[in-house]
C-alpha positions as CSV (number, residue, x, y, z in Angstrom):
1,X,0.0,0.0,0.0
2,X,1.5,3.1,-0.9
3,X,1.3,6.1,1.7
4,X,0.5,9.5,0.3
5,X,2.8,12.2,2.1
6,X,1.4,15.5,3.0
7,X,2.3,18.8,1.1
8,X,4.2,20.5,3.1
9,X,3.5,24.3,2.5
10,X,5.8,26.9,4.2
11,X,4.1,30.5,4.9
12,X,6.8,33.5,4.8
13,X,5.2,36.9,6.5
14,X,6.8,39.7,7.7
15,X,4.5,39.7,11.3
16,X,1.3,38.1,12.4
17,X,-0.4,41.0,14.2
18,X,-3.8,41.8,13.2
19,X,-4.0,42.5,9.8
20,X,-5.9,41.3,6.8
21,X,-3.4,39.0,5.4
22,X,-2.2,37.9,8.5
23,X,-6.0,36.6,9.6
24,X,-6.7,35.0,6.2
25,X,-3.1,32.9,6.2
26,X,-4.7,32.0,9.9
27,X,-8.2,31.0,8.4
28,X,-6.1,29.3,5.5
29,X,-4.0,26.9,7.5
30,X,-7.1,26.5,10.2
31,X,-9.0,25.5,7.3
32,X,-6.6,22.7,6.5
33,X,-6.3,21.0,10.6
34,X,-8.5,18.1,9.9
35,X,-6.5,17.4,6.8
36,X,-3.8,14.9,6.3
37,X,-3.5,16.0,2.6
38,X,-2.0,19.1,3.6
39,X,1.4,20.1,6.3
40,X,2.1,23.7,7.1
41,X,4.0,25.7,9.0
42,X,4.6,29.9,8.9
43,X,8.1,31.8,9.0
44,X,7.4,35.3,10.2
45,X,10.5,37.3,9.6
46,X,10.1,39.6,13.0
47,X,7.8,38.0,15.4
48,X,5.4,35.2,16.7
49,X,2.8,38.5,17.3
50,X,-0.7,38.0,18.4
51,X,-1.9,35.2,15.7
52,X,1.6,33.5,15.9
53,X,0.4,31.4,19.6
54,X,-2.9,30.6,18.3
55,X,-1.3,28.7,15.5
56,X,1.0,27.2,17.4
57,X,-2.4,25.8,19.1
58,X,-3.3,24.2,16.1
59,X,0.1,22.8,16.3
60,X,1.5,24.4,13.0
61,X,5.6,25.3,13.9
62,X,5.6,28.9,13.9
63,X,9.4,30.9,13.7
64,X,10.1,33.9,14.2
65,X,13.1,35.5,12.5
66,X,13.4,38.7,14.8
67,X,13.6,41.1,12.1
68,X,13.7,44.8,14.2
69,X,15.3,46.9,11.3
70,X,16.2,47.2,7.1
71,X,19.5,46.8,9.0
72,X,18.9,43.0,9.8
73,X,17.9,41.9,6.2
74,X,20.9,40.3,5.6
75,X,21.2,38.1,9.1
76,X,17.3,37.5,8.6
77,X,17.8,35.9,5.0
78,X,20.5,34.1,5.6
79,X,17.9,32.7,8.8
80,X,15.2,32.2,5.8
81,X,17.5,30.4,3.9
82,X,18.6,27.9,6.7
83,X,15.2,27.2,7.9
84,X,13.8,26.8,4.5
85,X,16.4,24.3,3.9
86,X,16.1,22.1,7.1
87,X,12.4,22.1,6.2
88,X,12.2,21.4,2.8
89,X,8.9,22.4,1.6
90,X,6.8,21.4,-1.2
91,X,5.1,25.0,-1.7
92,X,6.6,28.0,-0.6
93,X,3.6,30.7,0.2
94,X,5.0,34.8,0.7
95,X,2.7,37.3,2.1
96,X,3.1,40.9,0.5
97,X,6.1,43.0,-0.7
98,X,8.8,42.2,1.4
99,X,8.1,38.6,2.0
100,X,7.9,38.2,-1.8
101,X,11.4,39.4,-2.1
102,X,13.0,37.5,0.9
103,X,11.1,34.3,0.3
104,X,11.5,34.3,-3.3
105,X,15.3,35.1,-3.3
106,X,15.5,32.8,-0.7
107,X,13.2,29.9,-2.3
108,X,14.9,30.1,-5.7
109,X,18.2,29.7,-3.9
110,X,17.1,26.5,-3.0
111,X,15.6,25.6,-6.4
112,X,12.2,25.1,-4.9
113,X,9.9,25.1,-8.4
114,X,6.6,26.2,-6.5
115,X,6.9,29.8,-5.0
116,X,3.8,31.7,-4.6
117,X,3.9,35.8,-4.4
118,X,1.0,37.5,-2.9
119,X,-0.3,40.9,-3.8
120,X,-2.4,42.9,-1.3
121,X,-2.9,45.7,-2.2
122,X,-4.7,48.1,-4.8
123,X,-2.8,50.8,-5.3
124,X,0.8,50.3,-5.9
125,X,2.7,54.3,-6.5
126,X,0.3,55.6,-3.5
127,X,1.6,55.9,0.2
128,X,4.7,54.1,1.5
129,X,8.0,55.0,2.6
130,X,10.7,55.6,-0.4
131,X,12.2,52.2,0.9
132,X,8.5,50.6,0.1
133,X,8.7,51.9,-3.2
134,X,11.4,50.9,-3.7
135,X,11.3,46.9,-3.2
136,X,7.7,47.3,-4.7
137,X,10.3,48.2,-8.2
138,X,12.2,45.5,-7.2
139,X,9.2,43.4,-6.8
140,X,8.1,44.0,-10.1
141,X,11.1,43.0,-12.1
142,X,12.1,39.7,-10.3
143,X,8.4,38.6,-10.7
144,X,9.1,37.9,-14.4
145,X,11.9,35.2,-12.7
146,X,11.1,34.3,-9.2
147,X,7.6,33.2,-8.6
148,X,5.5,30.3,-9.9
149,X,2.3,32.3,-9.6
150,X,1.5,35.6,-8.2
151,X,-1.9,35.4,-6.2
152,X,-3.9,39.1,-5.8
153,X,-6.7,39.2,-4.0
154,X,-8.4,41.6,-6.2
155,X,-9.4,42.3,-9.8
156,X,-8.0,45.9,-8.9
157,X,-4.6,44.5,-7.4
158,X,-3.9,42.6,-10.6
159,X,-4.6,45.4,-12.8
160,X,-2.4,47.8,-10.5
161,X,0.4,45.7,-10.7
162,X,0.2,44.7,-14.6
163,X,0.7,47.7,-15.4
164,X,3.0,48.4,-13.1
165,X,5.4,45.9,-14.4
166,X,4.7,42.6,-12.7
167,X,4.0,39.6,-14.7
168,X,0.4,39.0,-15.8
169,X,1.5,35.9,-17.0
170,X,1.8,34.3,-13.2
171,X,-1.5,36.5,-12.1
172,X,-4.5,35.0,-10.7
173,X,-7.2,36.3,-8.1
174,X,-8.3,34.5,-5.2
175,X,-10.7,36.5,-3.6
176,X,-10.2,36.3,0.6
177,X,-12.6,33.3,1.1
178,X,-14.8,33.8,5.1
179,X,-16.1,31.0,7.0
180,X,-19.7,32.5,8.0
181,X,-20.2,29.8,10.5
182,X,-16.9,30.5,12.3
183,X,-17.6,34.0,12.3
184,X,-21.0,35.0,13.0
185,X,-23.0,37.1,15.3
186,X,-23.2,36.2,19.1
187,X,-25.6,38.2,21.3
188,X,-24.4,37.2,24.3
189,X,-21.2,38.7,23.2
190,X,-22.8,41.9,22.4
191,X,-24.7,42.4,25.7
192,X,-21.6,41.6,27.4
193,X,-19.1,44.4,25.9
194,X,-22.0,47.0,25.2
195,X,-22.3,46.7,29.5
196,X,-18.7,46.8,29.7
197,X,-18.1,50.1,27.4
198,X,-21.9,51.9,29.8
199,X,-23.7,51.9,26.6
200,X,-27.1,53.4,27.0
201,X,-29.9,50.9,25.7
202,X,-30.7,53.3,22.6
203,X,-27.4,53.7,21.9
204,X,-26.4,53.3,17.9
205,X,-23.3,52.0,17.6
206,X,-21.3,52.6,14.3
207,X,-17.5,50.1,14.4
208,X,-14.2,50.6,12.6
209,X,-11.7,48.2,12.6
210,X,-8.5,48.2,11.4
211,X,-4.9,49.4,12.4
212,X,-4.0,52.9,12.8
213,X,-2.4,54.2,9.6
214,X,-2.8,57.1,6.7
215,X,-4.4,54.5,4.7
216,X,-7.2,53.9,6.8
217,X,-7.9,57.7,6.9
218,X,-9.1,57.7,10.3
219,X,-9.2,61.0,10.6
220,X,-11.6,61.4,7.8
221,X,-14.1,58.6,9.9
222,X,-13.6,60.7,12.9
223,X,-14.6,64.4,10.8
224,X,-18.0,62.7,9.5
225,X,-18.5,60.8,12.8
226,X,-18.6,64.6,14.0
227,X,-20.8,65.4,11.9
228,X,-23.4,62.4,12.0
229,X,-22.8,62.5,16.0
230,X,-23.8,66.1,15.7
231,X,-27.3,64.9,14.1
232,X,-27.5,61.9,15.7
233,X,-27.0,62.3,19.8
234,X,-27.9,58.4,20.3
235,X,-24.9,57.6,17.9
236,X,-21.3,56.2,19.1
237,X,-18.5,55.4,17.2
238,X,-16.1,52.4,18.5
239,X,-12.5,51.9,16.6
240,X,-11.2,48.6,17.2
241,X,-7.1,47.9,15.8
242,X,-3.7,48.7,16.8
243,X,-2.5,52.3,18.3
244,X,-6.9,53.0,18.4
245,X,-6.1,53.8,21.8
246,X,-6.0,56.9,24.5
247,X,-2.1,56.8,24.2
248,X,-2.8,58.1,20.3
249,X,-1.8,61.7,21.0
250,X,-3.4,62.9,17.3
251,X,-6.5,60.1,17.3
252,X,-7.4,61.7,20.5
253,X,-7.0,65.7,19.5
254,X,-9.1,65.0,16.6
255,X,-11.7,63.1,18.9
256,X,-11.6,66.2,20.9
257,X,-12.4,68.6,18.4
258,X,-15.6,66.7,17.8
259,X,-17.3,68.4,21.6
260,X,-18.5,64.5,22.3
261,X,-15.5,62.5,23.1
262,X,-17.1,60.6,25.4
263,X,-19.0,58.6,22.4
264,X,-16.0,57.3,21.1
265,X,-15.0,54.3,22.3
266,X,-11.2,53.1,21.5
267,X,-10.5,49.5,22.0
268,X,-7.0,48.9,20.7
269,X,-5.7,45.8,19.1
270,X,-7.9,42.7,19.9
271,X,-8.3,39.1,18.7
272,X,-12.0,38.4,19.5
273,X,-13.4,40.6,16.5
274,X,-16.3,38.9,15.6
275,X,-17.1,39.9,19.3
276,X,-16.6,43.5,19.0
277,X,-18.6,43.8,15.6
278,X,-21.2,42.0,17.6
279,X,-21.5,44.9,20.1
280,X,-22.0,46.9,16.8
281,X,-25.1,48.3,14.8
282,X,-23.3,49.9,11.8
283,X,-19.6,49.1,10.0
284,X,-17.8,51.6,8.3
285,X,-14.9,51.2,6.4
286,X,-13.1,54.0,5.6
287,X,-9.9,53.5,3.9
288,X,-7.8,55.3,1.0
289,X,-6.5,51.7,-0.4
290,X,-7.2,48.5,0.0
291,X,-6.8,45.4,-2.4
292,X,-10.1,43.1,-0.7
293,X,-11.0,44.3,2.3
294,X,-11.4,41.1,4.3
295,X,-12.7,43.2,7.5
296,X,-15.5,44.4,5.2
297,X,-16.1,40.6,4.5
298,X,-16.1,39.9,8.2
299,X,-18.5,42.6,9.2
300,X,-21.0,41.1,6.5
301,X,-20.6,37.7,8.3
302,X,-21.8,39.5,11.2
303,X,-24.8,40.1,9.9
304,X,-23.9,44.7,10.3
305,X,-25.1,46.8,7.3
306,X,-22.0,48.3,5.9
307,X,-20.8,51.8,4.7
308,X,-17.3,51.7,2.5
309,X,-15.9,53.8,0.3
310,X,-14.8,52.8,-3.1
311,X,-11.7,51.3,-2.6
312,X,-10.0,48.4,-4.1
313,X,-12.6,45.8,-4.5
314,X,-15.1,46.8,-1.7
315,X,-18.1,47.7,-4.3
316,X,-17.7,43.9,-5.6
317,X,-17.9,42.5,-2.5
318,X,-20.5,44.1,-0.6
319,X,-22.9,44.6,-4.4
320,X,-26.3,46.2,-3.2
321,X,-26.2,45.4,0.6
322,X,-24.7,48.3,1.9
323,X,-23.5,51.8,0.8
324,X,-20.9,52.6,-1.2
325,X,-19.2,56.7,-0.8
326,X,-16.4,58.1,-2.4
327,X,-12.8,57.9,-0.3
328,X,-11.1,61.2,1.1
329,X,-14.4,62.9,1.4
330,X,-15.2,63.9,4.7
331,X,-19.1,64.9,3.2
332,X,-19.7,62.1,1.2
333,X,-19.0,59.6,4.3
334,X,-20.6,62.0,6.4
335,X,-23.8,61.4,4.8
336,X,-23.4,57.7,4.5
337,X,-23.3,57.3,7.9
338,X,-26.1,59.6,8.6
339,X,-28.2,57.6,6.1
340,X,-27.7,54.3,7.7
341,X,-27.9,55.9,11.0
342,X,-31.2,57.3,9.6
343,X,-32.7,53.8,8.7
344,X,-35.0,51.9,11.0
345,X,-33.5,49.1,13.2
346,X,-35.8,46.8,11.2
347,X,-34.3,47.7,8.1
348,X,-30.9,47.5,9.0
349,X,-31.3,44.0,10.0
350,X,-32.6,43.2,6.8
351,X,-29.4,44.8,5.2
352,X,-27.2,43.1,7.2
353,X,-29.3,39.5,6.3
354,X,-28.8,40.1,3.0
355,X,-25.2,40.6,3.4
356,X,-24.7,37.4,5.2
357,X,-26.3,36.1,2.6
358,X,-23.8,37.3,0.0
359,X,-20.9,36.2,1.7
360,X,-22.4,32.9,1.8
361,X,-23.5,32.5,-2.0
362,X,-20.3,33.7,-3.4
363,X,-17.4,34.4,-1.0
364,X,-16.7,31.3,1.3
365,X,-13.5,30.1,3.0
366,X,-14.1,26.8,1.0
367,X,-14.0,28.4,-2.5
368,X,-10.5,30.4,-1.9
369,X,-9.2,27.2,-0.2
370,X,-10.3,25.4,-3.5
371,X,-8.2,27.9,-5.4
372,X,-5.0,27.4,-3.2
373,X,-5.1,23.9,-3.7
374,X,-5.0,23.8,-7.5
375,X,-1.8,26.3,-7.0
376,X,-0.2,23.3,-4.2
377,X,-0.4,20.8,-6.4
378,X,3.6,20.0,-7.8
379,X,4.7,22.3,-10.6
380,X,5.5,20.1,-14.1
């Protein structure tokens, strides 16, 4: 009898905090526990972060390369290179920019045949440091020669990045794939952190989530929060990601200036999100970029009628449940929020049923799985 060994798929990520890609490679491998077919384990090239114990959990080796600076690059390459080599793995996965360019450098090295890039993000000249820009050049000239296949998770991040230079040859999407029975709604969870934050009973509650950063545009959320709060006393806006907290010397000036701090709510980094956008009545995502926005996907498996603006792929995958506003326009999210703030209960329920119900006829966790299995199959 001949015994079928497991792929063995190595993950290379620069962290595992909270972030979109770093929770979908989580779903990804969880997805994969019960299955002897499949063997991974996840290289992050700084630290084990906050998703890096809960793997090890699901007993999936997790190393961290203690990456602090551009200064280590070297030292942690040469690290890449050694584990990669004592590990031997049938796939090689790299999460974003700089993982692409360490793990394929590093993968090729080896002569591993099946190295898969991944592409984030819509918009590839705006934001970033010089240095970003830079190995996003880089990035686009090796992917004619390093990568197998180049996954985006957008229809906007391949076109970006075609035309940009990358290889549309090795391109394919595979949308961020959710798991609406994993994540769903709990009200047990909601009565329990809406007592915890003194929320009155009639209090509307509209939730951000996502790190602190220019791309988010949080300061443009809190400028129309003003001005929805101003029309709306019963509303109250919680932000829920890394540096959302009281220690955010500009967050909380520009909270200030609203004359109602005391209705936002800032809750920091946390790993229980489906619990937080439980306590919620209203998501809004607010960005400048994005590629998918898989916390926009999330708060549909919640069951929360959504406000976005038109970033990245966020009209595709929220279609007619939710509303749609133009980014970097303080007015135009303004009145998004006032509008859904504006709607019955009843009718927000409805809109967040129906979203629910899109994520469950066309973006599952099973599909994108599907997807990454064709790519883990041996290359020819």
């Amino acid at each position: 009898m001949t015994i079928q060994h497991p792929t063995k798929i190595t993950h290379v990520i620069v962290g595992l905090d909270v972030g979109g890609a770093e929770r979908f490679l989580f779903r990804l491998v969880d997805a994969h526990k019960n299955n002897p077919n499949f063997e991974h384990r996840v290289i992050s090239l700084t630290t084990k972060g906050v998703l890096g114990p809960g793997l090890e959990q699901m007993d999936v080796p997790v190393t961290a390369l203690g990456m602090r600076s551009i200064a280590d690059t070297p030292k942690v390459y040469f690290r890449l290179v050694d584990a990669l080599r004592a590990n031997k793995p049938d796939v090689l996965q790299c999460w974003m920019y700089y993982a692409d360019l360490l793990g394929g450098l590093a993968g090729r090295r080896l002569g591993m045949k099946t190295i898969l890039w991944g592409i984030r993000n819509s918009h590839f000249e705006s934001g970033g440091t010089r240095l970003k820009r830079l190995i996003r050049k880089v990035c686009a000239w090796l992917s004619h020669l390093l990568p197998s296949s180049i996954v985006c998770v957008a229809e906007s991040a391949r076109t970006v990045h075609a035309d940009a230079g990358y290889d549309s040859t090795r391109m394919q999407v595979i949308h961020n794939g959710y798991d609406p029975q994993a994540f769903q709604y709990s009200d047990t969870a909601r009565q329990a952190l809406r007592r915890a934050l003194n929320l009155p009973d009639d209090a509307i509650v509209v939730g951000s989530v996502g790190r602190y950063s220019a791309a988010k545009d949080h300061a443009s959320f809190v400028r129309a929060a003003a001005v929805a709060g101003r029309e709306e006393r019963n509303a109250y806006f919680l932000l829920v990601g890394r540096d959302l907290t009281a220690a955010n010397e500009t967050l909380v000036q520009l909270i200030a200036a609203t004359g109602f701090p005391e209705r936002f709510l800032l809750l920091g980094e946390r790993a229980d999100i489906a619990a937080c956008m439980s306590a919620m009545d209203v998501f809004c995502l607010h960005s400048l970029t994005e590629g998918f926005p898989n916390v926009l996907g999330e708060a549909m498996c919640v069951g929360l009628p959504c406000v976005t603006t038109d970033v990245g792929d966020a009209s595709v995958l929220l279609g007619t449940t939710g509303l749609v506003v133009q980014k970097n326009s303080v007015p135009e999210l303004a009145s998004g929020l006032l509008r859904m703030l504006r709607t019955p209960g009843s009718d927000r329920e409805k809109l967040g049923a129906r979203a629910r119900q899109r994520i469950e006829e066309n973006f599952t966790l099973a599909h994108a799985v599907d997807k990454f299995e064709m790519l883990y199959r041996p290359q020819a």
